[in-house]
Structure formats: C-alpha cells, structure tokens
N, C-alpha and C positions, 0 to 999 in steps of 0.2 A: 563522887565519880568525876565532876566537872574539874575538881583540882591534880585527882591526877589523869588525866588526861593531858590539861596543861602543862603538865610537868614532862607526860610523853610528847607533845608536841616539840616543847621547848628543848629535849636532847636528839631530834629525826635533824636528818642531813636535808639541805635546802633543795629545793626545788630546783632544780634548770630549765629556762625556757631557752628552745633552741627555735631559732626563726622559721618559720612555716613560709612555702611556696607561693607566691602569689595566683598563680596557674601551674595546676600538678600536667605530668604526663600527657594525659589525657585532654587537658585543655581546659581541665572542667576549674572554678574557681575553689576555692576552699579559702573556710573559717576553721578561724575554734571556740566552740560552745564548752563553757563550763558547766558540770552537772553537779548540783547542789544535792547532794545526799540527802532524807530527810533525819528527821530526829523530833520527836515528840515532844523533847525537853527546848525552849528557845532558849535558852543559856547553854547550851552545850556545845560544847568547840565545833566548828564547822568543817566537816568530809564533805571533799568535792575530787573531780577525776575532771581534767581537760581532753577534750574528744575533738578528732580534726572532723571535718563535715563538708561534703561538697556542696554548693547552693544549691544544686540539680535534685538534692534528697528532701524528699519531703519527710521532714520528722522535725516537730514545729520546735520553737525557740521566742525569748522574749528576747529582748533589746534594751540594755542598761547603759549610757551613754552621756558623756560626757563628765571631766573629773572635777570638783569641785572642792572648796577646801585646803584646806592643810594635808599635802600629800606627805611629808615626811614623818609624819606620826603613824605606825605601824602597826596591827594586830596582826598573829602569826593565826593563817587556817592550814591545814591540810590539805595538799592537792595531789591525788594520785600516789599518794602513800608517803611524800614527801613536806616538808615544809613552807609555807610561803608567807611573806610579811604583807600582807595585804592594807593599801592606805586605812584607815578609819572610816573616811568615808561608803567604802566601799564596804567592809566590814558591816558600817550599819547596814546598808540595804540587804547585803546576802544573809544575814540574820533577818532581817523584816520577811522577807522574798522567800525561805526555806519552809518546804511544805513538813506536816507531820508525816503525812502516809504516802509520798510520793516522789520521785526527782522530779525536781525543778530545771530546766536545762535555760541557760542566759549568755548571750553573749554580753562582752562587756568591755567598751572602748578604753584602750588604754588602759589595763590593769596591770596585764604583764610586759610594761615598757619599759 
C-alpha cells in the first residue's frame, strides 16, 4: 500500500503556498496550522491539510520551531490533496508527531518558505 501511494504522491501537482495576511480584515492576526492526518501505519505517506487560523480561536495547536539541518534534502507529503517536498528534517518530526487515532494540528516555523 505504502509503495503505491508513493507513486501517487510522486504524479499529484505541487502544492502552492500563496502568502497569508499578516492582519486579515478584521484586525484579528492569523497563522497556519498544519493538520497531520492520522494513520495507524508509521510508514505510511503523510496526509496533512494547511488551515488558516485566527489567534483569537481557541482550538489548541503545538509549536514546531526552528529549521535545522540539511534543508535541501527533500521528502514529498501531501498537503491538502496536493504535493509538497518537505525538508527531511521536518519530515522526521511529522512522522514521530502523527497520532493513530487523531489530528494532530502544528504549526511549524518556516516550512513553507
């Protein structure tokens, strides 16, 4: 199941990240929390959805922060039905961090820079 997955990963169109507002309309600030889908298998390709979020909302989130390592080495997860190459680094933690039975929701400094 894990290999073709990878294989439908590796033919999906990439990801776009389009710049988010520092202060929307309203005034109010806004993030984006990445939600880590779960999956009972820890090898199985990682589904995650980016969610924009005002700080005003309480609907909790962890903090994953700071890049470290060799950024140019890349594994592709899924994000919101699309493609993304995400560092390695990064890569381990959201695999460690991904629950079986639950979203996991994370923001995460500098991933989609």
């Amino acid at each position: 199941m894990a290999i073709a997955s990878t294989k439908m990963i590796k033919s999906m169109t990439y990801f776009e990240y389009n710049p988010i507002s520092a202060i929307s309309s309203d005034e109010n600030y806004n993030v984006r929390v990445l939600q880590i889908l779960p999956s009972p298998d820890s090898h199985s390709p990682i589904n995650a959805t980016l969610v924009n979020i005002t700080l005003e909302e309480y609907e909790p989130y962890e903090a994953l922060s700071y890049c470290w390592d060799d950024t140019s080495i890349k594994v592709p997860i899924t994000v919101n039905g699309k493609k993304f190459d995400a560092p390695t680094n990064y890569f381990a933690a959201i695999q460690k961090l991904r629950k079986t039975d639950v979203i996991r929701r994370i923001w995460i400094d500098a991933i989609f820079c």
